[in-house]
N, C-alpha and C positions, 0 to 999 in steps of 0.2 A: 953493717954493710952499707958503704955509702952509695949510691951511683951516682955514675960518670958526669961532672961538670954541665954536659951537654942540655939545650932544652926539656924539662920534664913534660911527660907525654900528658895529655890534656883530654878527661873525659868526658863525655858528654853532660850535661845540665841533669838528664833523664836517667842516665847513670849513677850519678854521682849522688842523686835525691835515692835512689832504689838502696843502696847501701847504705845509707842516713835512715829510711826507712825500716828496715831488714836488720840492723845492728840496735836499732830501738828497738824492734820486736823482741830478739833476744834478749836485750836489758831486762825486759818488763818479764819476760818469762823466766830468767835466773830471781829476778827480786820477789818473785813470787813465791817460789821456794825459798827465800831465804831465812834465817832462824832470828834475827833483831827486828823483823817485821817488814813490810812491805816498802813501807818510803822511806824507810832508814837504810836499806838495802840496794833500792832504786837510786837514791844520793851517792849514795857510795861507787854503785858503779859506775854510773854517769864522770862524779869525779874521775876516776879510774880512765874513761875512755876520753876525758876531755885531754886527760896527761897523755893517752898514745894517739890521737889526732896530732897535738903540736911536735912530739917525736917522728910520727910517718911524716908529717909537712917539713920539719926539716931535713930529717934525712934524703926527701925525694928535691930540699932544696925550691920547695913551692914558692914564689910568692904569694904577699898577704893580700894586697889590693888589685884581684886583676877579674877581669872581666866574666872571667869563668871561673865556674863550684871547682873548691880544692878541699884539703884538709884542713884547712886556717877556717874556714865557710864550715865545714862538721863542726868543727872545737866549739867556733861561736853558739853553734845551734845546742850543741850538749850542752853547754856553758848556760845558756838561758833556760835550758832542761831543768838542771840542776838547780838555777836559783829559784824556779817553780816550786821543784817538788820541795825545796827546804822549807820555801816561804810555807807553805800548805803544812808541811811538819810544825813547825812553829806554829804553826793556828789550832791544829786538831793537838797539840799536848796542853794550851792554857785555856 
């Protein structure tokens, strides 16, 4: 589902953090339960939601560089999620 050409509607900063927030919460609570262990789980989803951030940003047709939180601003933020908790895997397996 694409929508319409037109200006993408534009959420607030406070918003947009609360959902960055809230979707992390979730992460950490699924990898918690998960059965390959906690940061291997944790990686994974994170990969996972960095792939449907840049999916939602294009479909709503975002741009990347603009003055206000969008989904390109999530991706990044999971994106460096992710290279945390790899790094920190790599340390705790040698």
């Amino acid at each position: 589902m694409i929508l319409p050409a037109g200006e993408p509607v534009e959420l607030s900063p406070a918003r947009v953090l609360l959902r960055f927030g809230l979707r992390t919460a979730i992460l950490v609570l699924f990898a918690t339960f998960g059965s390959i262990g906690f940061g291997r789980s944790l990686a994974a989803l994170l990969w996972m939601t960095v792939i449907l951030c840049a999916v939602l940003a294009t479909l709503r047709r975002e741009r990347v560089f603009t003055a206000s939180l969008n989904h390109w601003d999530e991706m990044v933020g999971y994106l460096s999620l992710y290279c945390g908790v790899m790094a920190l895997n790599q340390l705790s397996e040698s």
